[in-house]
C-alpha angles and dihedrals in degrees: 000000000000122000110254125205086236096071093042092055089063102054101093156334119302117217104257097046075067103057105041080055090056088048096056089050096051095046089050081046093055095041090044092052101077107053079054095054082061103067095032090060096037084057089046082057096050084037083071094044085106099059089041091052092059094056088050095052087054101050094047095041081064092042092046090051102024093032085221134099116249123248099221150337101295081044091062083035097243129134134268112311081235088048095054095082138142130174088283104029123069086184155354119205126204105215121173086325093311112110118226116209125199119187123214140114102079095353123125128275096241096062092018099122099010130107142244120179140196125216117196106223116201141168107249092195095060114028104195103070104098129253117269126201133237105198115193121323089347118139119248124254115268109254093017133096122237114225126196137026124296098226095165124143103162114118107262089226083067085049123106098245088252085068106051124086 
């Protein structure tokens, strides 16, 4: 029985079958990457949730005793700004009782350099409920006061979903 083109041709793949495979594949991998990058960086924000605890603590621990917000971060008898770092954050600012967060060191590059910040929200009127947090663009308790500047820049799509508006 001869050999015929037709069975030859079905061998195997040609070249260019094969790129135009690999481009299809890169062009799904690029589209796919950003909806990835969301969710990494978002991670990298809850990943510094200990550090920013801290400062919390410490903010609410002064408005708890002195029934007043600290000024700044000797106030609330933390360190530095500078000095306040973690593997994400490059400081956290103490500013009239809101906390101010900069990302750097092995953030992102998305958030690396940008803000979140914090704002304590009390009720002036009855000092013993606890301070709650606004973090971000987030909305303020009903019934409570908001205290501090909202100095955030990061995207909101970078943003936990309690801190979005």
């Amino acid at each position: 029985m001869p050999r015929t083109r037709f069975r030859r041709a079905l061998a195997g793949f040609t070249l260019i079958e094969i790129v135009v495979v690999l481009a299809v594949v890169a062009i799904l991998a690029t589209l796919a990457l950003p909806s990835l990058q969301g969710p990494f960086v978002r991670q990298q924000v809850v990943d510094s949730a200990p550090l920013i605890n801290l400062a919390k603590t410490a903010v609410a621990g002064k408005w708890a005793t002195a029934l007043a917000l600290p000024a700044d971060n000797a106030e609330a008898a933390l360190p530095p700004a500078d000095k306040m770092v973690g593997s994400y954050v490059s400081s956290v600012t103490v500013e009239a009782g809101a906390l101010h967060v900069v990302f750097g060191n092995q953030a992102h590059g998305a958030i690396k350099g940008k803000t979140l910040s914090f704002r304590p929200a009390v009720v002036e009127s009855a000092p013993v409920v606890p301070v709650a947090w606004v973090c971000g663009h987030a909305g303020t308790p009903e019934k409570m006061s908001g205290k501090g500047t909202n100095r955030t820049d990061v995207e909101p799509k970078f943003l936990p979903m309690n801190c979005r508006p």
